[in-house]
C-alpha positions in Angstrom: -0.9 30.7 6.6 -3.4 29.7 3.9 -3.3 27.6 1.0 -4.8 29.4 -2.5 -5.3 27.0 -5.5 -2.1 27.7 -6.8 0.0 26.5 -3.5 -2.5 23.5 -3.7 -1.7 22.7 -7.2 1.9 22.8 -5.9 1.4 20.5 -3.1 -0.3 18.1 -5.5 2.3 18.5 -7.9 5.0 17.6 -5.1 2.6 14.7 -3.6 3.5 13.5 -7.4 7.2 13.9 -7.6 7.7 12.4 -3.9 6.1 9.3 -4.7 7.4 8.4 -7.7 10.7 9.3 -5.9 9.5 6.9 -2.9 8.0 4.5 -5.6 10.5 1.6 -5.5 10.7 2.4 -0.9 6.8 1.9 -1.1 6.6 -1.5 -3.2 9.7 -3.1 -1.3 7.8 -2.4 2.0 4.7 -4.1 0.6 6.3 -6.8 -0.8 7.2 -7.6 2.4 3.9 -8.1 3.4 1.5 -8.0 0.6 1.9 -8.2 -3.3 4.3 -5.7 -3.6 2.9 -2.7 -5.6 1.9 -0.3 -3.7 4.3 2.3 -5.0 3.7 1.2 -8.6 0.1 1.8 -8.1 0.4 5.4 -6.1 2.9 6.6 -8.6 0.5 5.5 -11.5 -2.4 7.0 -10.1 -0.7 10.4 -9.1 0.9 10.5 -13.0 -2.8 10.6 -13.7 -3.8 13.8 -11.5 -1.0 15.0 -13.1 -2.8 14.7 -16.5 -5.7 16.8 -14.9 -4.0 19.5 -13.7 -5.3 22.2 -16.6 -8.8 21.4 -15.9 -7.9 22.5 -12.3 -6.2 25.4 -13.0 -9.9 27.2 -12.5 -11.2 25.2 -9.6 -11.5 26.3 -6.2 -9.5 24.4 -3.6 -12.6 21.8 -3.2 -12.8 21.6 -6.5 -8.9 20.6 -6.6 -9.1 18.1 -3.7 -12.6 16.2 -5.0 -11.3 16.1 -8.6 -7.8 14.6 -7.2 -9.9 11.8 -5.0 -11.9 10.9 -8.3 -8.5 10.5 -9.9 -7.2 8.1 -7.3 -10.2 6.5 -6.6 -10.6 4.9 -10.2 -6.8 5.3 -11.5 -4.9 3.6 -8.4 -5.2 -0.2 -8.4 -5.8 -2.2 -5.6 -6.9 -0.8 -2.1 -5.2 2.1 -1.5 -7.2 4.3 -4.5 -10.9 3.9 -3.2 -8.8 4.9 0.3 -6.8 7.7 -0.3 -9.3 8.9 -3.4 -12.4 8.9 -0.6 -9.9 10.8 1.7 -9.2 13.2 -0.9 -13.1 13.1 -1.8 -14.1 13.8 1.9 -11.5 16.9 2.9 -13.2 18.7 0.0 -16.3 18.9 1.6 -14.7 20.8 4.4 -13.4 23.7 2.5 -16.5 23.9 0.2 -17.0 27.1 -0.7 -13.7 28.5 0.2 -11.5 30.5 -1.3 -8.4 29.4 0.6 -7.5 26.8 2.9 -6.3 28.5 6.2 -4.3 26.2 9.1 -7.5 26.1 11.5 -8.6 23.8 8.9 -6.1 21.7 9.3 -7.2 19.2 12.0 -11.1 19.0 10.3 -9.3 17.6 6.7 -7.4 15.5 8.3 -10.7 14.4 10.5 -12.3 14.3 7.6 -9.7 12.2 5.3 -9.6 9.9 8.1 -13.7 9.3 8.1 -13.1 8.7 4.0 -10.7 6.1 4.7 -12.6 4.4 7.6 -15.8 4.3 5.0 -14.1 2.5 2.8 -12.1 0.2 4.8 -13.5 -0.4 8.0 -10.1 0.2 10.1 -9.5 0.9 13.4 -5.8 2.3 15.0 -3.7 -0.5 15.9 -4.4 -2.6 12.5 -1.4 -1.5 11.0 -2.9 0.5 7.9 -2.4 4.1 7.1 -4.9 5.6 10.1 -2.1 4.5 12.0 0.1 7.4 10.6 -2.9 9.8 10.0 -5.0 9.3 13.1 -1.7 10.5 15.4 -1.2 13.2 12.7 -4.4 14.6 13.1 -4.4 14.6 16.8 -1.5 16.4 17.0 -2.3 19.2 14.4 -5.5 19.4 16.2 -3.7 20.3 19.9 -1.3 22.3 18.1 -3.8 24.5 16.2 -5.9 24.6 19.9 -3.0 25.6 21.7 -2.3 28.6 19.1 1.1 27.5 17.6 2.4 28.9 14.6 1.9 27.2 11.3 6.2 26.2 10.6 4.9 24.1 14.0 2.1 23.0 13.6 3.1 21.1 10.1 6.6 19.9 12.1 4.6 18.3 14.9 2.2 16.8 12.4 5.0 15.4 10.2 6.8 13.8 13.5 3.4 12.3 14.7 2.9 10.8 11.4 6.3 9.7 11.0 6.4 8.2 14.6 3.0 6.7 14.0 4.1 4.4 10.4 7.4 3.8 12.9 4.4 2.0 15.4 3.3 -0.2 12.5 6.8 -2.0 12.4 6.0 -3.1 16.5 2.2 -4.5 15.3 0.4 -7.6 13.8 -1.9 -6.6 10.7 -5.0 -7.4 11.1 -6.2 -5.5 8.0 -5.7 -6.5 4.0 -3.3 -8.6 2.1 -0.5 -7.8 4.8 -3.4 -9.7 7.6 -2.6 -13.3 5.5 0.8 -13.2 6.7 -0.1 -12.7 10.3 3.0 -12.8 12.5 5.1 -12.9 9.8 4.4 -8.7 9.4 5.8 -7.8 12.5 9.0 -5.9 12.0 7.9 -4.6 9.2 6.5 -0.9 8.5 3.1 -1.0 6.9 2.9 0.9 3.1 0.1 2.8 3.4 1.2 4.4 6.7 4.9 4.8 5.0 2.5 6.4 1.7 0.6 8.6 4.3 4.0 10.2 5.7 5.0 10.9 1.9 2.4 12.8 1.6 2.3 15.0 4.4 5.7 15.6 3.8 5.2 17.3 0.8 2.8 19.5 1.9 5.5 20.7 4.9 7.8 20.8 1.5 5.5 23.6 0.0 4.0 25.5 2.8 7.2 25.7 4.7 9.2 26.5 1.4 
């Protein structure tokens, strides 16, 4: 497998669509335990890559990935646009210079989206925040690239780790955020950011697996 710009434009444009679809799912679940609009602001903030997508109809795949980050990074309110816009930001620099994004790159974007998102926020797993989706994600990409799977499973075992992980989040106290004032109060309840995280990782097994 490998990703040109124009299957990365399509994952981006999916990214889009899936959130605003999962918009109202993603502010209920915050409202829950924070101020409730988290899926207003990732479906604003995605509508606004949107609006850049014919200046990146002539980037290369960094150049997709960075100018997406900058995008999120200043158009998403509250935390989770510096987060996911360093993430975005970060994975660029690992396929600088490339023409295409092949699966072996996989577990380093995801290692490196992570790093972006532990910049900005200071998390650790178990604090019931995105990482906890992404972090297992990563890990299992990682062993599956390593132990030579093909790509339909790699992206499968990637999507179930994530999904399990944001499942985790229900079972743990925040510690992190807006979600951290309610202490106790957020247990039994799935974190956003990780429920965000799986959106996203779905569309891209939506595209690649297409």
């Amino acid at each position: 497998m490998s990703v040109n710009t124009e299957t990365l434009l399509s994952i981006i444009t999916c990214m889009q669509k899936n959130i605003k679809e999962n918009r109202d799912y993603l502010s209920n679940l915050d409202r829950e335990i924070g101020d409730g609009d988290h899926g207003i602001n990732m479906d604003r903030g995605f509508d606004e890559v949107i609006k850049k997508m014919d200046s990146m109809q002539n980037a290369d795949v960094a150049g997709i990935l960075k100018t997406t980050g900058m995008t999120l990074a200043f158009k998403v309110g509250g935390a989770s646009g510096p987060l996911y816009g360093t993430a975005f930001m970060k994975a660029s620099d690992v396929v600088k210079g490339k023409s295409e994004i092949a699966i072996q790159d996989l577990p380093a974007l995801l290692d490196a989206a992570i790093g972006g998102i532990q910049l900005r926020g200071k998390a650790v797993a178990g604090e019931k925040t995105m990482l906890d989706a992404l972090m297992p994600a990563r890990e299992a990409a990682e062993k599956a690239v390593a132990e030579g799977q093909d790509v339909k499973s790699i992206i499968e075992i990637m999507v179930k780790a994530a999904e399990d992980g944001a499942e985790y989040t229900k079972t743990i106290k925040a510690t992190k955020g807006r979600a951290s004032y309610v202490g106790e109060r957020s247990i039994g309840h799935m974190d956003p950011g990780a429920a965000s995280s799986v959106v996203l990782l779905r569309s891209i097994a939506e595209i690649v697996l297409a």
